[in-house]
KOLRO-559931 format. One record per residue (C-alpha): x, y, z; residue number from 0. Coordinates in Angstrom, 2 decimals, m for minus. Layout:
<sites>
<site x="X" y="Y" z="Z" k="NUM"/>
...
</sites>
This chain:
<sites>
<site x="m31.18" y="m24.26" z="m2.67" k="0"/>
<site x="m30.45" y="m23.10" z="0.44" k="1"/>
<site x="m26.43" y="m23.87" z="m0.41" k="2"/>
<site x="m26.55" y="m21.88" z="m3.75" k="3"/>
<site x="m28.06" y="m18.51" z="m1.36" k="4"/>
<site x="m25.51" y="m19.10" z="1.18" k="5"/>
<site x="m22.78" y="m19.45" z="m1.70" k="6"/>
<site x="m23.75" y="m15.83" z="m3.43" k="7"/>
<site x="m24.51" y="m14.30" z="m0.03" k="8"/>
<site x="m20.83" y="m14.99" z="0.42" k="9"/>
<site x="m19.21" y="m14.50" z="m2.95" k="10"/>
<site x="m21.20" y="m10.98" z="m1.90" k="11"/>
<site x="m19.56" y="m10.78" z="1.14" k="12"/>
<site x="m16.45" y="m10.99" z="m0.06" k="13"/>
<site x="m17.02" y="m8.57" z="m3.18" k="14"/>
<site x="m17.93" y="m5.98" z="m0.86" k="15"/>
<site x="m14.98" y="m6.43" z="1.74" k="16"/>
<site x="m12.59" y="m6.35" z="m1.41" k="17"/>
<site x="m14.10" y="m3.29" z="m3.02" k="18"/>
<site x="m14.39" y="m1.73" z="0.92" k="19"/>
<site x="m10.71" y="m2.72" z="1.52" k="20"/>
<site x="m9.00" y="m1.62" z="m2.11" k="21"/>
<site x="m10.67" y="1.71" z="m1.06" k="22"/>
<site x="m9.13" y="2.02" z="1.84" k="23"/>
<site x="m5.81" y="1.28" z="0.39" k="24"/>
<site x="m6.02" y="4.24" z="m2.45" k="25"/>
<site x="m6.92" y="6.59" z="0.63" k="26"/>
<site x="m4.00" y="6.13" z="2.16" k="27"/>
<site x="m2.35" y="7.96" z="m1.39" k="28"/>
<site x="m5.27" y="10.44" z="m1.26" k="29"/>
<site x="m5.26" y="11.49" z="2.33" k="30"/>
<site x="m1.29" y="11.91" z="2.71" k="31"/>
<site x="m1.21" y="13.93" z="m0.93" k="32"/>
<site x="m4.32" y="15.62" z="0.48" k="33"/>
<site x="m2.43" y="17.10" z="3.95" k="34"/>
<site x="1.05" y="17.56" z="2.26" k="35"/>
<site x="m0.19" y="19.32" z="m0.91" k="36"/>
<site x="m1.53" y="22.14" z="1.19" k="37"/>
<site x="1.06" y="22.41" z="4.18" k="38"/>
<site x="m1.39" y="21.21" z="6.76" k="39"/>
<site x="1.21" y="19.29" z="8.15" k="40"/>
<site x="4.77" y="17.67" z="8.02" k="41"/>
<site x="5.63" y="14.55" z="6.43" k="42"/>
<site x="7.18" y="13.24" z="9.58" k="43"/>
<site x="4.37" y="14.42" z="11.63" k="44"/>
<site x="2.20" y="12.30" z="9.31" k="45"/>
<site x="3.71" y="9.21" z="9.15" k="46"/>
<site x="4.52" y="9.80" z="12.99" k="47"/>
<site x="0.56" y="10.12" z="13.83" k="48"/>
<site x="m0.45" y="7.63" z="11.13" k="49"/>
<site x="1.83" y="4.68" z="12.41" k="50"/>
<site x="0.34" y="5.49" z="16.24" k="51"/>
<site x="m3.11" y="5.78" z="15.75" k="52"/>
<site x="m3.15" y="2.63" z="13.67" k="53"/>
<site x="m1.40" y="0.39" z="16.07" k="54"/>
<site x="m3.82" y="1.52" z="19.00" k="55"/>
<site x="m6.70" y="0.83" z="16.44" k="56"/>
<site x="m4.97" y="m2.58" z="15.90" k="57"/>
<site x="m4.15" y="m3.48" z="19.47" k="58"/>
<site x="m8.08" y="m2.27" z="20.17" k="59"/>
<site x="m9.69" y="m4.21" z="17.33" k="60"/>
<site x="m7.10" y="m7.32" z="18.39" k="61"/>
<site x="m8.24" y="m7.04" z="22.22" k="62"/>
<site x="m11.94" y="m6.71" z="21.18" k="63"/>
<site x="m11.83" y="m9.94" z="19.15" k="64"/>
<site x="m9.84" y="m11.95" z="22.08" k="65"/>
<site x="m6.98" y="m12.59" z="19.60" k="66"/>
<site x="m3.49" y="m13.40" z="21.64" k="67"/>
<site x="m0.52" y="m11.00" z="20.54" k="68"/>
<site x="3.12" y="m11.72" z="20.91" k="69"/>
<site x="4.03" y="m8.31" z="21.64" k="70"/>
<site x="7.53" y="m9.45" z="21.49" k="71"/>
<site x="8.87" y="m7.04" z="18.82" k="72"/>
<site x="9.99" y="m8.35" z="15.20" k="73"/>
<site x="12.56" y="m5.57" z="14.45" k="74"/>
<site x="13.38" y="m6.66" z="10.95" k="75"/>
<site x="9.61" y="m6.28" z="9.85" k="76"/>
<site x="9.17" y="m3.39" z="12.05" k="77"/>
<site x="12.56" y="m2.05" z="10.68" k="78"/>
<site x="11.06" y="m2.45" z="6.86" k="79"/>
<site x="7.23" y="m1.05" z="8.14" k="80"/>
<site x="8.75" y="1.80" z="8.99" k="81"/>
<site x="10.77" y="2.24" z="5.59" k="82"/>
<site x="7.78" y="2.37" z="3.76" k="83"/>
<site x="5.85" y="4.17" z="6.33" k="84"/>
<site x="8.32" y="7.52" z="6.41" k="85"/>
<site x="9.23" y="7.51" z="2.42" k="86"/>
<site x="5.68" y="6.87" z="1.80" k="87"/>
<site x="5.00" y="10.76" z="3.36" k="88"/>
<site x="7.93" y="12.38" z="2.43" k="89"/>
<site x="7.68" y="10.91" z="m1.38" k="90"/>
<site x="4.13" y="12.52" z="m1.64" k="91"/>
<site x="5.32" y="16.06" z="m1.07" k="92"/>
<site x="6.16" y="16.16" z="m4.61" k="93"/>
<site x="4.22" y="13.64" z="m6.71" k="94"/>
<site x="m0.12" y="12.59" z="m7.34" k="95"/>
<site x="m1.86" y="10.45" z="m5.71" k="96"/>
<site x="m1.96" y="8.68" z="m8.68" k="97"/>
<site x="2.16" y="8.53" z="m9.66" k="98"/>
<site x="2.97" y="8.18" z="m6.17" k="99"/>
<site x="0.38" y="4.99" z="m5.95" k="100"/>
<site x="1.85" y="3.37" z="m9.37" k="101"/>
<site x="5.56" y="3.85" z="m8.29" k="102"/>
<site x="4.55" y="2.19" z="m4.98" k="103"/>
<site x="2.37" y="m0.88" z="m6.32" k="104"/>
<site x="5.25" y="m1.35" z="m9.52" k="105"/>
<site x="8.26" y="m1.62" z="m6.76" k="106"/>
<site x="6.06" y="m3.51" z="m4.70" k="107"/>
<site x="5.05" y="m5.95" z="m6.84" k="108"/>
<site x="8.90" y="m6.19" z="m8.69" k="109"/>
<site x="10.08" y="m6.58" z="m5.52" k="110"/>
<site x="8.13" y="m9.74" z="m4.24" k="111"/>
<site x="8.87" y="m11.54" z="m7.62" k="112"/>
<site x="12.51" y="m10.78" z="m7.42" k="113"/>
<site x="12.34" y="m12.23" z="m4.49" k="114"/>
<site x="10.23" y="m15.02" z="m5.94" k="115"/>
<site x="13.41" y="m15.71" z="m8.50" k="116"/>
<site x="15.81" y="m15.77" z="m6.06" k="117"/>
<site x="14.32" y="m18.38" z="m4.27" k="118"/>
<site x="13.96" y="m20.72" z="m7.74" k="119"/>
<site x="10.85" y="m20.52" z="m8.47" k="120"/>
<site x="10.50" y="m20.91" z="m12.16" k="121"/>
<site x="8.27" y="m18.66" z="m14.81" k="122"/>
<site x="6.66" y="m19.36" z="m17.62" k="123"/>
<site x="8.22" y="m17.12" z="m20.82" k="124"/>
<site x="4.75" y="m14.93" z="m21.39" k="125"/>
<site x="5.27" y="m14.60" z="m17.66" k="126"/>
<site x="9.12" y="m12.64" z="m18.47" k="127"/>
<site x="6.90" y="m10.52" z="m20.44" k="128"/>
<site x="4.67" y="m9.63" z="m18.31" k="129"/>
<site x="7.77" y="m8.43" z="m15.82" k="130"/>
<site x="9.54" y="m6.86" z="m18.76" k="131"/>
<site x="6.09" y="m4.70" z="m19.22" k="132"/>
<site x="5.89" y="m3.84" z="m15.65" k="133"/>
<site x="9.43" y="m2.34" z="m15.62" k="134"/>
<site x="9.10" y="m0.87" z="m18.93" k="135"/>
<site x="5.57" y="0.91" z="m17.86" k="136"/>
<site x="7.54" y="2.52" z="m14.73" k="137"/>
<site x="10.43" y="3.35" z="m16.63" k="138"/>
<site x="7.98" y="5.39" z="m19.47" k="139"/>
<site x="6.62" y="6.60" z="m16.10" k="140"/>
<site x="9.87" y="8.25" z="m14.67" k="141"/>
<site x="11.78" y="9.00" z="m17.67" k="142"/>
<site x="12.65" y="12.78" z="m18.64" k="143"/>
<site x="9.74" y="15.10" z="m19.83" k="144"/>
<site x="8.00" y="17.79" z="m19.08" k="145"/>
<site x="5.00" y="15.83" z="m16.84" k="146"/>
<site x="7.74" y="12.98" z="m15.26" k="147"/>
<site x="7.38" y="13.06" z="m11.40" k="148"/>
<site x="10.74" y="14.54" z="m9.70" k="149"/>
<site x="13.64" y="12.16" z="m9.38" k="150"/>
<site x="13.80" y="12.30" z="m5.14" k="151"/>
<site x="9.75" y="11.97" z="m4.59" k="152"/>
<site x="10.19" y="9.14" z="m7.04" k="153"/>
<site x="12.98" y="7.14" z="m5.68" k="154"/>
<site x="11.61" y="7.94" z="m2.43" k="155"/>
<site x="8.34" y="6.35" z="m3.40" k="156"/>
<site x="10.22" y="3.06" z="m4.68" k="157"/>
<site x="11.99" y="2.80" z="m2.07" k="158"/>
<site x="8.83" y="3.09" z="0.38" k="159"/>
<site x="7.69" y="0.21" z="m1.98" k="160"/>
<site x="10.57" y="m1.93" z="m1.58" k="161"/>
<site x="10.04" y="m1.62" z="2.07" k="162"/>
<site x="6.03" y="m2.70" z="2.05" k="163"/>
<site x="7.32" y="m5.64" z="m0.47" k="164"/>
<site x="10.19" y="m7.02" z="1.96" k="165"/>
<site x="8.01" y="m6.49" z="5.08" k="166"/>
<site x="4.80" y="m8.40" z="3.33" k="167"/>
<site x="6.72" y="m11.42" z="2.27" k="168"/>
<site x="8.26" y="m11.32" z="5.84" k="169"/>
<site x="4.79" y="m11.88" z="7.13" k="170"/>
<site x="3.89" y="m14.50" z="4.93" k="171"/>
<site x="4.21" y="m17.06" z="7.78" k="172"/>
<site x="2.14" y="m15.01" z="10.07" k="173"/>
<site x="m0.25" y="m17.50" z="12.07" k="174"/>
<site x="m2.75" y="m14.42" z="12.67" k="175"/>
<site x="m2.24" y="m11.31" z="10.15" k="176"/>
<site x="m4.08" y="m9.15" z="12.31" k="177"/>
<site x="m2.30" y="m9.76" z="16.06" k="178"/>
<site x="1.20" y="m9.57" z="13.63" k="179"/>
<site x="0.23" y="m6.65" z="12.25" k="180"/>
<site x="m1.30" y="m4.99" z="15.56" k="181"/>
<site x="2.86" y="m5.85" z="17.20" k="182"/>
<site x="4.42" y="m4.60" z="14.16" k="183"/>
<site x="2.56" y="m0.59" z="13.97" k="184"/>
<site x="3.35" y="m1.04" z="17.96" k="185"/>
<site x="7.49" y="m1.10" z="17.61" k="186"/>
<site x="7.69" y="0.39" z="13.89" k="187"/>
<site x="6.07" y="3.77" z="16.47" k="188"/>
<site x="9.09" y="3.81" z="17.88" k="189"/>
<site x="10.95" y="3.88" z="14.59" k="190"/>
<site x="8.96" y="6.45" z="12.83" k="191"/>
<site x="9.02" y="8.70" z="16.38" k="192"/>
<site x="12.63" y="10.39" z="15.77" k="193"/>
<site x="11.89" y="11.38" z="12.33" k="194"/>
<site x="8.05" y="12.72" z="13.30" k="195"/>
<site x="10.03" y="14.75" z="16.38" k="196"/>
<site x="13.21" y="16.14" z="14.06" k="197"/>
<site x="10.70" y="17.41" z="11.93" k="198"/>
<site x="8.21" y="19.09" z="14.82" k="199"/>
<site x="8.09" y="22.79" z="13.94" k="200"/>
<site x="9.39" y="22.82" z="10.74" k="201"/>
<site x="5.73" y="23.06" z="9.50" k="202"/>
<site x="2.83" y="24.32" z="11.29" k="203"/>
<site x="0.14" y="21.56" z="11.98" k="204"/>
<site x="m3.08" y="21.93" z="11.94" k="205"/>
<site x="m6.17" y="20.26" z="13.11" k="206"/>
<site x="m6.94" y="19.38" z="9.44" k="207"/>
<site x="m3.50" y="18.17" z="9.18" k="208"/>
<site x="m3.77" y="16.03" z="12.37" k="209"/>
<site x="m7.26" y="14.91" z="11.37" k="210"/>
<site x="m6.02" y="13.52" z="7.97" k="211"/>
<site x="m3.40" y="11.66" z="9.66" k="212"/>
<site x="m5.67" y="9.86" z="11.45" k="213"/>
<site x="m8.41" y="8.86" z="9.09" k="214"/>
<site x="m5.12" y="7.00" z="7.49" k="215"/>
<site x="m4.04" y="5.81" z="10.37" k="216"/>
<site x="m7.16" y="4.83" z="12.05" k="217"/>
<site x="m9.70" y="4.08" z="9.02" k="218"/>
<site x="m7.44" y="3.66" z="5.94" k="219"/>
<site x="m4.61" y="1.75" z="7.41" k="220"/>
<site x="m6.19" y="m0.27" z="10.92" k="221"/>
<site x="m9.87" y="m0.71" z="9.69" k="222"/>
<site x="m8.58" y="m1.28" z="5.92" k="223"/>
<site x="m6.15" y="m3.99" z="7.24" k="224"/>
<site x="m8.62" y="m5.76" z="9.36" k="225"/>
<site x="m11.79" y="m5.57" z="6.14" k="226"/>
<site x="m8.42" y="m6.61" z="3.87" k="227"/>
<site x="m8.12" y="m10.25" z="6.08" k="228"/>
<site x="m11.81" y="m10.58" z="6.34" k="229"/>
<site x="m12.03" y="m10.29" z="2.60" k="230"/>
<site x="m9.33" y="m13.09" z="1.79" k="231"/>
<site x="m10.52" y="m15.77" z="3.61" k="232"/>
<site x="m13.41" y="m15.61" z="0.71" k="233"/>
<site x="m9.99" y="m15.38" z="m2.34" k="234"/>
<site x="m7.59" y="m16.82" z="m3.71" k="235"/>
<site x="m3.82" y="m16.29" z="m3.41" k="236"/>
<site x="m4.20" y="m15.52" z="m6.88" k="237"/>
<site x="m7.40" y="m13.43" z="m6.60" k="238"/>
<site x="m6.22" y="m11.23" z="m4.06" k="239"/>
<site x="m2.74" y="m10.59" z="m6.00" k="240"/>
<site x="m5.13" y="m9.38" z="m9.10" k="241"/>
<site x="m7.50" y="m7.08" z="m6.59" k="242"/>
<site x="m4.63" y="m4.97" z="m6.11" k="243"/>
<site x="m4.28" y="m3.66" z="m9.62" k="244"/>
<site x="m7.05" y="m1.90" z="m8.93" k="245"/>
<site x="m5.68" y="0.42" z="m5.95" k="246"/>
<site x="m3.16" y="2.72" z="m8.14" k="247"/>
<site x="m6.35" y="3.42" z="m10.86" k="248"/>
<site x="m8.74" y="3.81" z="m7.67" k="249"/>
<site x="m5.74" y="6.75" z="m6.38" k="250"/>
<site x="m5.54" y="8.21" z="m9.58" k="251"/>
<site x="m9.20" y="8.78" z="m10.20" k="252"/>
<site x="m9.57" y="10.29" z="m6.59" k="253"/>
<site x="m6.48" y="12.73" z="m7.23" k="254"/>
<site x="m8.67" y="13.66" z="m10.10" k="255"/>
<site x="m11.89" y="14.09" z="m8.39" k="256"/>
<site x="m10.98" y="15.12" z="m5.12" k="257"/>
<site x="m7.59" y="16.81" z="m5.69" k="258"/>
<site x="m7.72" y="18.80" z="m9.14" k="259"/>
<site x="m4.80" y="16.34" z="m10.34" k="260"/>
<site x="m4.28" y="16.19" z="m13.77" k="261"/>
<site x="m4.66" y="12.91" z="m15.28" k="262"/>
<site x="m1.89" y="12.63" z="m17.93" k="263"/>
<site x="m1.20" y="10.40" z="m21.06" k="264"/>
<site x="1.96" y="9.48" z="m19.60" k="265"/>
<site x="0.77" y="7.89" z="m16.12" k="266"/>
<site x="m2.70" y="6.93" z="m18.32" k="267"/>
<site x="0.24" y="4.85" z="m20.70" k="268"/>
<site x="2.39" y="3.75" z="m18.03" k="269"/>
<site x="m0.73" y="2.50" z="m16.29" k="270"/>
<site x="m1.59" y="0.08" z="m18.48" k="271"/>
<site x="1.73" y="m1.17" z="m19.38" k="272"/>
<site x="3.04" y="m1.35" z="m16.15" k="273"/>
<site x="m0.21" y="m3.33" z="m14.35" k="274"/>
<site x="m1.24" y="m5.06" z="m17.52" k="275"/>
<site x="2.44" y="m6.50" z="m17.25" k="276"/>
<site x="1.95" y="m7.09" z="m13.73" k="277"/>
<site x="m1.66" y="m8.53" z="m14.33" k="278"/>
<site x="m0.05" y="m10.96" z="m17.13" k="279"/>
<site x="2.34" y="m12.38" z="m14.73" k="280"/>
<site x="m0.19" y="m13.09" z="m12.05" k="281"/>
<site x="m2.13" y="m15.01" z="m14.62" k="282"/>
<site x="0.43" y="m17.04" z="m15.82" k="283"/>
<site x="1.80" y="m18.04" z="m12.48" k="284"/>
<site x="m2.10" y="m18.92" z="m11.55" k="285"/>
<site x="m1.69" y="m21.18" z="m15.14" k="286"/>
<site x="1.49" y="m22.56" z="m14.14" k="287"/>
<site x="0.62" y="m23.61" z="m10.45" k="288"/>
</sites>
Protein backbone atom coordinates (compact mmCIF):
# COMPACT_ATOMS: atom_id res chain seq x y z
CA UNK A 1 0.00 0.00 0.00
CA UNK A 2 2.32 2.24 1.07
CA UNK A 3 4.37 1.56 -2.51
CA UNK A 4 1.21 2.21 -4.68
CA UNK A 5 0.94 6.08 -2.59
CA UNK A 6 4.51 6.64 -3.03
CA UNK A 7 4.17 5.51 -6.84
CA UNK A 8 1.14 8.19 -7.64
CA UNK A 9 2.66 10.76 -5.28
CA UNK A 10 5.43 10.57 -7.84
CA UNK A 11 3.78 9.98 -11.18
CA UNK A 12 2.19 13.46 -9.52
CA UNK A 13 5.32 14.86 -9.07
CA UNK A 14 6.39 14.49 -12.21
CA UNK A 15 2.98 15.60 -13.95
CA UNK A 16 3.27 18.75 -12.27
CA UNK A 17 7.09 19.50 -13.02
CA UNK A 18 6.19 18.66 -16.78
CA UNK A 19 3.11 20.81 -16.99
CA UNK A 20 5.29 23.64 -14.69
CA UNK A 21 8.27 23.23 -17.12
CA UNK A 22 6.29 23.10 -20.77
CA UNK A 23 4.96 26.44 -19.34
CA UNK A 24 7.89 27.89 -18.91
CA UNK A 25 9.08 26.95 -22.28
CA UNK A 26 5.91 28.69 -24.24
CA UNK A 27 6.85 31.89 -22.08
CA UNK A 28 9.86 32.25 -23.42
CA UNK A 29 7.67 32.82 -27.10
CA UNK A 30 5.19 34.95 -25.09
CA UNK A 31 7.46 37.20 -23.15
CA UNK A 32 9.98 38.05 -26.14
CA UNK A 33 6.72 38.65 -28.65
CA UNK A 34 5.32 40.47 -25.61
CA UNK A 35 8.50 43.23 -25.31
CA UNK A 36 9.20 43.34 -29.13
CA UNK A 37 5.58 43.76 -30.28
CA UNK A 38 5.37 47.02 -28.41
CA UNK A 39 9.01 48.54 -28.76
CA UNK A 40 9.81 48.14 -25.11
CA UNK A 41 13.02 47.05 -26.07
CA UNK A 42 15.60 45.79 -28.72
CA UNK A 43 15.99 42.38 -29.86
CA UNK A 44 19.65 42.41 -29.04
CA UNK A 45 19.06 44.00 -25.78
CA UNK A 46 16.77 41.03 -25.10
CA UNK A 47 18.57 38.22 -25.93
CA UNK A 48 21.66 40.19 -24.40
CA UNK A 49 19.79 40.46 -20.81
CA UNK A 50 18.04 37.11 -21.21
CA UNK A 51 21.31 35.00 -21.82
CA UNK A 52 22.93 36.99 -18.51
CA UNK A 53 20.40 36.80 -16.10
CA UNK A 54 19.91 33.12 -16.80
CA UNK A 55 23.44 32.03 -16.45
CA UNK A 56 23.75 33.92 -12.97
CA UNK A 57 20.38 32.14 -12.08
CA UNK A 58 22.14 28.91 -13.26
CA UNK A 59 25.53 29.40 -11.67
CA UNK A 60 23.28 30.46 -8.32
CA UNK A 61 20.89 27.51 -8.41
CA UNK A 62 24.24 25.20 -9.36
CA UNK A 63 26.25 26.73 -6.26
CA UNK A 64 23.16 26.36 -3.98
CA UNK A 65 22.80 22.64 -4.76
CA UNK A 66 26.80 21.97 -4.32
CA UNK A 67 26.92 20.73 -7.95
CA UNK A 68 30.77 20.98 -9.39
CA UNK A 69 30.97 23.07 -12.77
CA UNK A 70 33.67 22.83 -15.34
CA UNK A 71 33.62 26.34 -16.15
CA UNK A 72 36.00 25.51 -18.85
CA UNK A 73 34.07 26.92 -21.85
CA UNK A 74 32.53 24.51 -24.67
CA UNK A 75 32.62 27.05 -27.57
CA UNK A 76 30.92 24.85 -30.12
CA UNK A 77 27.73 24.51 -27.83
CA UNK A 78 28.12 27.95 -26.63
CA UNK A 79 28.71 28.98 -30.33
CA UNK A 80 25.17 27.14 -31.32
CA UNK A 81 23.33 28.59 -27.74
CA UNK A 82 23.92 31.66 -28.89
CA UNK A 83 22.52 31.04 -32.56
CA UNK A 84 19.35 30.27 -31.28
CA UNK A 85 19.47 32.70 -28.50
CA UNK A 86 19.91 36.05 -30.93
CA UNK A 87 17.55 34.70 -34.00
CA UNK A 88 15.18 33.59 -31.45
CA UNK A 89 14.62 37.72 -30.58
CA UNK A 90 15.17 39.14 -33.71
CA UNK A 91 12.74 36.40 -35.52
CA UNK A 92 9.88 37.52 -33.10
CA UNK A 93 9.84 41.12 -34.26
CA UNK A 94 7.74 40.02 -37.01
CA UNK A 95 5.88 36.77 -36.31
CA UNK A 96 3.15 35.22 -33.08
CA UNK A 97 3.99 33.66 -30.41
CA UNK A 98 2.35 30.95 -31.81
CA UNK A 99 4.17 30.81 -35.63
CA UNK A 100 7.31 31.78 -34.17
CA UNK A 101 6.97 28.67 -31.49
CA UNK A 102 5.90 26.07 -34.42
CA UNK A 103 8.75 27.20 -36.81
CA UNK A 104 11.10 26.75 -33.81
CA UNK A 105 9.83 23.23 -32.39
CA UNK A 106 9.38 21.90 -36.49
CA UNK A 107 13.29 22.87 -37.21
CA UNK A 108 14.09 21.66 -33.98
CA UNK A 109 12.72 18.55 -34.05
CA UNK A 110 13.78 17.98 -38.16
CA UNK A 111 16.92 18.83 -37.17
CA UNK A 112 17.72 16.19 -34.39
CA UNK A 113 16.29 13.37 -36.69
CA UNK A 114 18.38 14.45 -39.58
CA UNK A 115 20.89 14.12 -37.50
CA UNK A 116 19.48 10.83 -36.25
CA UNK A 117 19.76 9.55 -40.17
CA UNK A 118 23.00 10.55 -40.63
CA UNK A 119 24.26 8.63 -38.00
CA UNK A 120 22.29 5.19 -39.40
CA UNK A 121 19.83 4.87 -37.39
CA UNK A 122 17.06 3.17 -39.21
CA UNK A 123 13.04 4.15 -39.34
CA UNK A 124 10.26 2.36 -39.61
CA UNK A 125 8.13 3.45 -43.07
CA UNK A 126 4.91 5.00 -40.99
CA UNK A 127 7.83 6.68 -39.26
CA UNK A 128 8.91 8.53 -43.09
CA UNK A 129 5.45 9.63 -42.81
CA UNK A 130 5.35 11.03 -39.92
CA UNK A 131 8.64 13.28 -41.11
CA UNK A 132 7.05 13.85 -44.48
CA UNK A 133 3.93 15.42 -42.35
CA UNK A 134 6.13 17.46 -40.21
CA UNK A 135 7.78 19.16 -43.24
CA UNK A 136 4.69 19.33 -45.15
CA UNK A 137 2.76 21.08 -41.99
CA UNK A 138 5.69 23.85 -41.97
CA UNK A 139 5.77 24.19 -45.51
CA UNK A 140 1.56 24.88 -45.53
CA UNK A 141 2.80 27.09 -42.66
CA UNK A 142 5.26 29.40 -44.66
CA UNK A 143 3.97 29.19 -48.05
CA UNK A 144 2.55 32.45 -49.89
CA UNK A 145 -0.83 33.95 -48.64
CA UNK A 146 -2.22 36.57 -47.23
CA UNK A 147 -1.75 35.30 -43.23
CA UNK A 148 1.98 33.43 -44.03
CA UNK A 149 4.55 34.83 -41.49
CA UNK A 150 7.32 37.09 -43.39
CA UNK A 151 10.08 35.22 -45.15
CA UNK A 152 13.22 36.87 -42.81
CA UNK A 153 11.30 36.42 -39.21
CA UNK A 154 10.71 32.96 -40.57
CA UNK A 155 14.03 31.80 -41.68
CA UNK A 156 15.31 33.59 -38.80
CA UNK A 157 13.16 31.49 -36.53
CA UNK A 158 14.45 28.13 -38.27
CA UNK A 159 17.49 28.95 -38.11
CA UNK A 160 17.28 29.83 -34.20
CA UNK A 161 15.83 26.22 -34.23
CA UNK A 162 18.55 24.60 -35.97
CA UNK A 163 20.79 26.14 -33.45
CA UNK A 164 18.72 24.79 -30.10
CA UNK A 165 18.63 21.27 -32.16
CA UNK A 166 22.57 21.08 -32.81
CA UNK A 167 23.36 22.50 -29.33
CA UNK A 168 20.79 19.84 -27.50
CA UNK A 169 22.17 16.81 -29.19
CA UNK A 170 25.65 18.29 -28.33
CA UNK A 171 24.69 17.94 -24.74
CA UNK A 172 23.41 14.64 -24.90
CA UNK A 173 26.52 13.30 -23.09
CA UNK A 174 26.27 15.85 -20.42
CA UNK A 175 27.11 14.04 -16.96
CA UNK A 176 25.03 16.91 -15.09
CA UNK A 177 22.47 18.96 -17.46
CA UNK A 178 22.23 21.59 -15.05
CA UNK A 179 26.23 22.49 -14.18
CA UNK A 180 26.50 22.10 -18.42
CA UNK A 181 23.96 24.26 -18.91
CA UNK A 182 24.89 26.84 -16.00
CA UNK A 183 28.88 26.97 -18.21
CA UNK A 184 27.19 27.18 -21.43
CA UNK A 185 24.62 30.70 -20.68
CA UNK A 186 28.14 31.75 -18.89
CA UNK A 187 30.40 31.92 -22.38
CA UNK A 188 27.31 32.00 -24.95
CA UNK A 189 27.11 35.93 -22.67
CA UNK A 190 29.95 36.71 -24.24
CA UNK A 191 28.64 35.77 -27.67
CA UNK A 192 25.32 37.38 -27.51
CA UNK A 193 27.20 40.73 -25.82
CA UNK A 194 28.36 42.39 -29.30
CA UNK A 195 25.09 42.03 -30.89
CA UNK A 196 23.04 43.31 -27.47
CA UNK A 197 25.81 46.46 -27.55
CA UNK A 198 25.58 47.19 -31.65
CA UNK A 199 22.10 47.42 -31.10
CA UNK A 200 22.15 49.79 -27.68
CA UNK A 201 20.22 52.92 -28.68
CA UNK A 202 18.66 51.92 -31.59
CA UNK A 203 15.48 51.41 -29.44
CA UNK A 204 14.63 52.98 -26.28
CA UNK A 205 14.42 50.43 -23.32
CA UNK A 206 12.33 50.50 -20.83
CA UNK A 207 11.88 49.11 -17.44
CA UNK A 208 9.03 46.93 -18.85
CA UNK A 209 11.30 45.98 -21.55
CA UNK A 210 14.18 45.10 -19.13
CA UNK A 211 11.72 43.42 -16.77
CA UNK A 212 10.45 41.02 -19.54
CA UNK A 213 13.86 40.10 -20.34
CA UNK A 214 14.40 38.87 -17.22
CA UNK A 215 11.35 36.88 -16.27
CA UNK A 216 12.78 34.85 -19.54
CA UNK A 217 15.91 34.85 -18.53
CA UNK A 218 15.59 34.27 -14.90
CA UNK A 219 12.10 32.30 -14.55
CA UNK A 220 11.36 31.00 -18.09
CA UNK A 221 14.76 29.97 -19.19
CA UNK A 222 17.03 29.20 -15.56
CA UNK A 223 14.06 28.06 -13.30
CA UNK A 224 12.28 26.29 -16.44
CA UNK A 225 15.59 24.44 -17.19
CA UNK A 226 16.23 23.33 -13.70
CA UNK A 227 11.92 22.12 -13.10
CA UNK A 228 12.64 20.62 -16.96
CA UNK A 229 15.63 18.03 -15.33
CA UNK A 230 13.70 17.52 -12.20
CA UNK A 231 10.76 16.44 -14.27
CA UNK A 232 12.71 13.77 -16.46
CA UNK A 233 14.20 11.82 -14.03
CA UNK A 234 10.30 10.71 -13.47
CA UNK A 235 10.06 10.13 -18.01
CA UNK A 236 10.98 8.49 -20.50
CA UNK A 237 13.29 9.40 -23.41
CA UNK A 238 10.28 8.85 -25.26
CA UNK A 239 7.87 10.64 -22.87
CA UNK A 240 9.71 13.69 -22.66
CA UNK A 241 10.18 13.89 -26.66
CA UNK A 242 6.09 13.72 -26.76
CA UNK A 243 5.73 16.56 -23.76
CA UNK A 244 7.12 18.93 -26.08
CA UNK A 245 4.34 18.93 -28.62
CA UNK A 246 2.59 20.59 -26.28
CA UNK A 247 4.83 23.92 -25.98
CA UNK A 248 3.99 25.49 -29.62
CA UNK A 249 -0.14 24.93 -28.79
CA UNK A 250 0.62 26.22 -25.08
CA UNK A 251 2.39 29.66 -27.15
CA UNK A 252 -0.30 29.91 -29.41
CA UNK A 253 -3.13 29.92 -26.96
CA UNK A 254 -1.23 32.57 -24.78
CA UNK A 255 -0.64 34.87 -27.98
CA UNK A 256 -4.35 34.54 -28.07
CA UNK A 257 -5.19 35.29 -24.57
CA UNK A 258 -2.60 37.47 -23.53
CA UNK A 259 -1.53 39.13 -26.82
CA UNK A 260 -4.77 39.75 -29.05
CA UNK A 261 -3.08 37.27 -31.70
CA UNK A 262 -5.22 35.96 -34.10
CA UNK A 263 -5.46 32.34 -34.19
CA UNK A 264 -5.64 31.37 -37.90
CA UNK A 265 -6.76 28.23 -39.94
CA UNK A 266 -3.50 28.15 -41.45
CA UNK A 267 -1.16 27.81 -38.23
CA UNK A 268 -4.53 25.85 -36.61
CA UNK A 269 -3.82 23.31 -40.02
CA UNK A 270 -0.21 23.41 -40.00
CA UNK A 271 -0.41 22.60 -36.30
CA UNK A 272 -1.72 19.50 -36.54
CA UNK A 273 0.03 18.29 -39.51
CA UNK A 274 3.23 19.38 -38.62
CA UNK A 275 3.24 17.90 -34.68
CA UNK A 276 0.88 15.08 -35.46
CA UNK A 277 3.76 14.14 -38.01
CA UNK A 278 6.22 14.79 -35.46
CA UNK A 279 4.09 12.94 -32.72
CA UNK A 280 3.82 9.82 -35.28
CA UNK A 281 7.47 9.54 -35.54
CA UNK A 282 8.13 9.62 -31.85
CA UNK A 283 5.73 6.76 -31.52
CA UNK A 284 7.07 4.66 -33.95
CA UNK A 285 10.65 5.02 -32.93
CA UNK A 286 9.27 4.21 -29.15
CA UNK A 287 7.65 0.87 -31.24
CA UNK A 288 10.73 0.20 -32.97
CA UNK A 289 13.24 0.45 -29.95
Amino acid sequence: MSADIDSRQSRARTAILTVLAMTAFAANSLLCRMALADGAIDPGAFALIRVASGAVTLAAIAWLTQRPVNWRPDWPAASMLAVYLVFFSFAYVGLTAGTGALILFGAVQLTMFGTALRAGERFPPLAWVGLAAAAAGLVILVAPGVSAPRPWPAAGMALAGIGWGVYSLMGRGAGDPLAATARNFLWATLLVAPVGLFYAGVVTTSGTGVGLALASGVVASGLGYVIWYAALAGLTAGSAATVQLSVPVIAALGGVALLGESLTVRLVLASVISLGGIGLVLARRRTAG
